[in-house]
PALO-802295 format. One record per residue (C-alpha): z, y, x. Coordinates in steps of 0.2 Angstrom, whole numbers, padded with zeros to 4 digits. Layout:
N
{rec {Z,Y,X}}
...
END
This chain:
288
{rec {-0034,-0106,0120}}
{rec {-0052,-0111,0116}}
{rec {-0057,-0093,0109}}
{rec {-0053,-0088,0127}}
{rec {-0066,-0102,0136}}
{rec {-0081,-0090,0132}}
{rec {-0075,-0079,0146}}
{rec {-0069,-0092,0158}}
{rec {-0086,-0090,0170}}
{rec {-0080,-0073,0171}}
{rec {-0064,-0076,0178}}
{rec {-0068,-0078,0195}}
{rec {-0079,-0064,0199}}
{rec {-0064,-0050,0190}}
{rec {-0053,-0059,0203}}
{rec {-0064,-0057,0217}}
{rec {-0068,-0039,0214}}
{rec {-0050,-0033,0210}}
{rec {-0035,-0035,0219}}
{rec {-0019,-0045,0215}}
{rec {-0009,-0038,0200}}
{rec {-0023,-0028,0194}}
{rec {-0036,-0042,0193}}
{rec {-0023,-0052,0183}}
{rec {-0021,-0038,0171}}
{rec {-0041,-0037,0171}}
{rec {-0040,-0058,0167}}
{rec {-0026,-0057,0153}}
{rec {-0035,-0041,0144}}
{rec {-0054,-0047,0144}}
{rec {-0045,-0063,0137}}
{rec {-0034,-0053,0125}}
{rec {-0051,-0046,0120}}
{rec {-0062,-0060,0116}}
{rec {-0047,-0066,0105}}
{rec {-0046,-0050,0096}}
{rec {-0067,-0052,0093}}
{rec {-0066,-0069,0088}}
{rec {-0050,-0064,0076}}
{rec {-0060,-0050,0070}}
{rec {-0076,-0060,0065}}
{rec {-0066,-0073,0054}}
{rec {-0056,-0059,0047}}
{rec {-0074,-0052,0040}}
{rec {-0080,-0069,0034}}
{rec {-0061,-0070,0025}}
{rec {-0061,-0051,0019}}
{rec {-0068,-0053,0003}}
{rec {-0056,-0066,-0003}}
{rec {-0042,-0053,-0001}}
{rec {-0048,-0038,-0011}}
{rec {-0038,-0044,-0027}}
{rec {-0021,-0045,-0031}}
{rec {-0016,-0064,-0029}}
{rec {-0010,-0069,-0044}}
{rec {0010,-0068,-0046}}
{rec {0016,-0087,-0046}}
{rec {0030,-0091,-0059}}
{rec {0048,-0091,-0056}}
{rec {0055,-0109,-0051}}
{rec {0066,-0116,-0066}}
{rec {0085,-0117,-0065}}
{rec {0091,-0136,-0065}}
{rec {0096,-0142,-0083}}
{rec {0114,-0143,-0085}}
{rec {0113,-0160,-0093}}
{rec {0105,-0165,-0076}}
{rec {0112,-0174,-0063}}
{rec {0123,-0165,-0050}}
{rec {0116,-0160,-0036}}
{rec {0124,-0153,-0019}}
{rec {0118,-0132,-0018}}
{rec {0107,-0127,-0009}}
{rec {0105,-0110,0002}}
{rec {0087,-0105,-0004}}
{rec {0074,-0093,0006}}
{rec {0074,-0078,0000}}
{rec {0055,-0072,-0006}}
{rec {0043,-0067,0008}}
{rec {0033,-0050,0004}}
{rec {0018,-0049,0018}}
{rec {0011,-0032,0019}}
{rec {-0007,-0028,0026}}
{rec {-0012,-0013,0037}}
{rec {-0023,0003,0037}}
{rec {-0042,-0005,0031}}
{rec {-0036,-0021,0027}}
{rec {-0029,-0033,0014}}
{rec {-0020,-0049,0011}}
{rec {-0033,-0060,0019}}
{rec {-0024,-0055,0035}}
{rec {-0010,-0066,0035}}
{rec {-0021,-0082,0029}}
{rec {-0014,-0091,0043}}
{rec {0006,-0085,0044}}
{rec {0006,-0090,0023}}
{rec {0001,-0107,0027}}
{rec {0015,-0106,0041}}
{rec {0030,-0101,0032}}
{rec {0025,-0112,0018}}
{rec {0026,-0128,0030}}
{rec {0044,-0123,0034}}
{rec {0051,-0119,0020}}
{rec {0046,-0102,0013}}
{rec {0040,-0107,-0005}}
{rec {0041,-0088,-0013}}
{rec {0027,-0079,-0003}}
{rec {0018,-0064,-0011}}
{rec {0007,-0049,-0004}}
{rec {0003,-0033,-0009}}
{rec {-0012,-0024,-0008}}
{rec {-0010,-0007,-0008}}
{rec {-0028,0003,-0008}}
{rec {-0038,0007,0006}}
{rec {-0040,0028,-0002}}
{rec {-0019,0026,-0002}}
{rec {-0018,0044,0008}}
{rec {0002,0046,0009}}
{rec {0014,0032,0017}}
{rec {0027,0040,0003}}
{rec {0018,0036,-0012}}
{rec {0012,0015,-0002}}
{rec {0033,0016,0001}}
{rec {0037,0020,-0019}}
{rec {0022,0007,-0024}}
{rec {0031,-0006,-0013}}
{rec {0047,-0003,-0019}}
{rec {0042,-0007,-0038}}
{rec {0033,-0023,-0031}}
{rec {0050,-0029,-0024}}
{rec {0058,-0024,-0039}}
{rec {0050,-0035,-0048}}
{rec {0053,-0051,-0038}}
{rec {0070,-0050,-0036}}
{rec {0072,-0048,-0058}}
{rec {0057,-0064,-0060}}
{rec {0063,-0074,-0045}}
{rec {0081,-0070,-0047}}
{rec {0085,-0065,-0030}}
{rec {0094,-0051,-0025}}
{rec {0084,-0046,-0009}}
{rec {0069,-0051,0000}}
{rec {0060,-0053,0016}}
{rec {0048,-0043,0019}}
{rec {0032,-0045,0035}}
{rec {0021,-0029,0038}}
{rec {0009,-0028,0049}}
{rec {0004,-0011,0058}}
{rec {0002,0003,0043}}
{rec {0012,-0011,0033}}
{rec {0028,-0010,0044}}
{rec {0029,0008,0041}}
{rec {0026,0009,0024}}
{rec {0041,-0006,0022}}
{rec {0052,0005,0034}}
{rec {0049,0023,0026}}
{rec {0055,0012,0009}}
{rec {0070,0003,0018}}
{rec {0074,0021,0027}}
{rec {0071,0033,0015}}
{rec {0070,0026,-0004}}
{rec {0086,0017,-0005}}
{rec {0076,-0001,0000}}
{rec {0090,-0010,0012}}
{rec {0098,-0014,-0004}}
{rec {0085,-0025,-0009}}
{rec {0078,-0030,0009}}
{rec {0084,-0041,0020}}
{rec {0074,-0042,0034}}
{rec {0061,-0033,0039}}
{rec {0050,-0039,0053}}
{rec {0034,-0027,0059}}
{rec {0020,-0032,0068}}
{rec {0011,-0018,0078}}
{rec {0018,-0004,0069}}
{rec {0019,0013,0076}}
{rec {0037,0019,0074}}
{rec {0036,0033,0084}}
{rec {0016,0036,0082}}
{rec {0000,0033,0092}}
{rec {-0012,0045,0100}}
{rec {-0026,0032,0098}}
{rec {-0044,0036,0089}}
{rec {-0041,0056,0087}}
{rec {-0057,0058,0076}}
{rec {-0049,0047,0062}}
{rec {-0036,0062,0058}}
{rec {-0049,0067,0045}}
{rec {-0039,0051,0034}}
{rec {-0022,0061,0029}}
{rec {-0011,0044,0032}}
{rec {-0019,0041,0049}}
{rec {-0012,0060,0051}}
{rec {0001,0054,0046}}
{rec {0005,0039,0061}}
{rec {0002,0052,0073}}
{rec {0019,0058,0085}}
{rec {0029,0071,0077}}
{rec {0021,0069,0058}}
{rec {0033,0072,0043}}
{rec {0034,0056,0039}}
{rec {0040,0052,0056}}
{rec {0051,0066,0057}}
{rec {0060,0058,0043}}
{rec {0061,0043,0047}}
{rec {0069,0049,0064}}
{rec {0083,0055,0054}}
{rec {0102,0048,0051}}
{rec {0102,0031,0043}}
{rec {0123,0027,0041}}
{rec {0125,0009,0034}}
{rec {0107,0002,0034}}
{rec {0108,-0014,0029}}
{rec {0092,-0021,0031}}
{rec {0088,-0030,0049}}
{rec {0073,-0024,0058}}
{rec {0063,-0035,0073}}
{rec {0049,-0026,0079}}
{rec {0035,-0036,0087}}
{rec {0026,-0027,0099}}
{rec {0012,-0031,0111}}
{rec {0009,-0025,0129}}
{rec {-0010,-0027,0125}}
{rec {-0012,-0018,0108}}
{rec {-0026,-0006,0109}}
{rec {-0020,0004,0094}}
{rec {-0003,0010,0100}}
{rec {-0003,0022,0113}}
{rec {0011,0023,0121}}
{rec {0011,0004,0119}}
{rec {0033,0006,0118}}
{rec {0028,0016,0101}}
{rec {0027,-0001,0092}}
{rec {0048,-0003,0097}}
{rec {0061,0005,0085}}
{rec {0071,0016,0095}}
{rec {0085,0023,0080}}
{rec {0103,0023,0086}}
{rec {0107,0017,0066}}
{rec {0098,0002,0064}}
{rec {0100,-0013,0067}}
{rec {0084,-0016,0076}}
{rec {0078,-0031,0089}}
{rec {0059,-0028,0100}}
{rec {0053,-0042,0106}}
{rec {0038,-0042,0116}}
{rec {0023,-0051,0116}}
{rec {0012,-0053,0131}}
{rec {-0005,-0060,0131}}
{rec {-0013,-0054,0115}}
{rec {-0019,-0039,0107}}
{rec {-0014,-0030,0089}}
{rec {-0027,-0038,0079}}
{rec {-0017,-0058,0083}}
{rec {-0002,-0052,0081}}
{rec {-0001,-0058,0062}}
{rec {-0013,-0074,0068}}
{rec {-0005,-0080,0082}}
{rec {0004,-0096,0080}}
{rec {0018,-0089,0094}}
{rec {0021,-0076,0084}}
{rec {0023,-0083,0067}}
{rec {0037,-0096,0076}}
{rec {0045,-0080,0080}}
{rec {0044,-0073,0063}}
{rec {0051,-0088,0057}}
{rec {0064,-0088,0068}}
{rec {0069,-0070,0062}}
{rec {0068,-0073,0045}}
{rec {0075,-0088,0045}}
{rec {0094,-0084,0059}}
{rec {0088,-0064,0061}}
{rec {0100,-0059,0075}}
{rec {0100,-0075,0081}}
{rec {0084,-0080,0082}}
{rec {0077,-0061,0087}}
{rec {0091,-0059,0101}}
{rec {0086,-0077,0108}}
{rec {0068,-0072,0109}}
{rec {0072,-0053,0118}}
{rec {0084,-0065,0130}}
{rec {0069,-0074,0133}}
{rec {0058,-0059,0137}}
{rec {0049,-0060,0123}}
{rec {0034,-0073,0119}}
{rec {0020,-0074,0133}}
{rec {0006,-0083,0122}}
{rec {-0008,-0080,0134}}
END
């Protein structure tokens, strides 16, 4: 990649001061690094054009009857992108312009507000979002993407507020199912308290789930910095229908940026089990 050339010079040297599988860890995570940094500075510069509600597109019109006769048509259900803890719809400037190039015309985001302190009251929010699509857009159920904090808000709606009725799919980028252990001084935030192991929110969503209907694939990363365990970001429930797919090569901050990954969001979206089970046979995506 060429984010990844600043550090080429460097390469030599970690190989020559670090033995064999260790100094090819050391290569793949000072390059996972510099593309996280690189990531993060055009995610600054594209901040700002995220802090408001984009404004909610119209629903396409039903062909006239008087029309001519045309052959129907399986449309895409709507896409609803989620952002993570901090952040806002800026984040998936890139995986928008991707779903829209194959076929995704109904894409919508939420921003929920950095002060949110309770994934509960994110999950209900969400939940009233999606309601409304599916009586403008006419569709019965939707898609939805969540990155990091955003997975878990989507899941705790699926899981616990009646949402598989109205979601399809839902994929999650870097979220921490089972909770991370990274950044201990943060649990002064309340929702940061509440992605930590063994949290109530957790605790709940660890519960039964008989007849789920919504499809989960989990994308997870073996260099993300913010979940610790790393196998955290999987979804480990004995009554979802879940798929992990790996991603090697890149850190949590790409995830949503990563033009790898949004083929394997598309694929999920677009065949779930089959595209998520062919990527996991695969071993996942190697990016690096």
């Amino acid at each position: 990649m060429k984010v990844t050339r600043a550090v080429e010079p460097l390469l030599p040297l970690c190989q020559r001061l670090l033995p064999g599988r260790l100094a090819g860890l050391s290569v793949a995570l000072l390059k996972a690094t510099a593309l996280e940094i690189a990531i993060l500075a055009g995610h600054l510069l594209l901040y700002p054009s995220g802090v408001f509600q984009e404004r909610r597109a119209p629903a396409a019109p039903l062909p006239s009857r008087d029309g001519p006769a045309q052959l129907p048509t399986e449309a895409k259900p709507p896409v609803v992108l989620l952002h993570g803890f901090i952040d806002n719809r800026s984040v998936f400037v890139l995986l928008r312009r991707s779903l829209l190039q194959h076929g995704h015309r109904q894409l919508e985001s939420l921003n929920y507000s950095p002060l949110t302190c309770d994934i509960r009251a994110a999950a209900e929010l969400l939940g009233r979002h999606i309601e409304e699509i599916c009586e403008r857009t006419g569709s019965e159920r939707v898609d939805v993407v969540g990155h990091s904090l955003g997975g878990l808000i989507a899941r705790y709606y699926v899981q616990r507020l009646g949402g598989d009725r109205h979601v399809r799919t839902l994929v999650t980028l870097g979220t921490p199912h089972s909770g991370t252990r990274v950044v201990p001084l943060a649990d002064a935030h309340p929702i940061v308290r509440q992605m930590r192991p063994g949290s109530d929110v957790l605790t709940e969503l660890a519960r039964p789930a008989p007849g789920c209907r919504t499809h989960f694939v989990s994308f997870w990363s073996d260099l993300d910095h913010l979940m610790d365990p790393l196998e955290t970001a999987c979804i480990d429930h004995p009554d979802l229908m879940a798929q992990n797919v790996q991603v090697s090569g890149i850190g949590h901050l790409a995830l949503p940026v990563h033009p790898a990954v949004a083929t394997g969001i598309r694929q999920a979206l677009d065949a779930p089990r089959t595209g998520a089970a062919a990527a996991a046979e695969a071993g996942g995506l190697t990016v690096a």
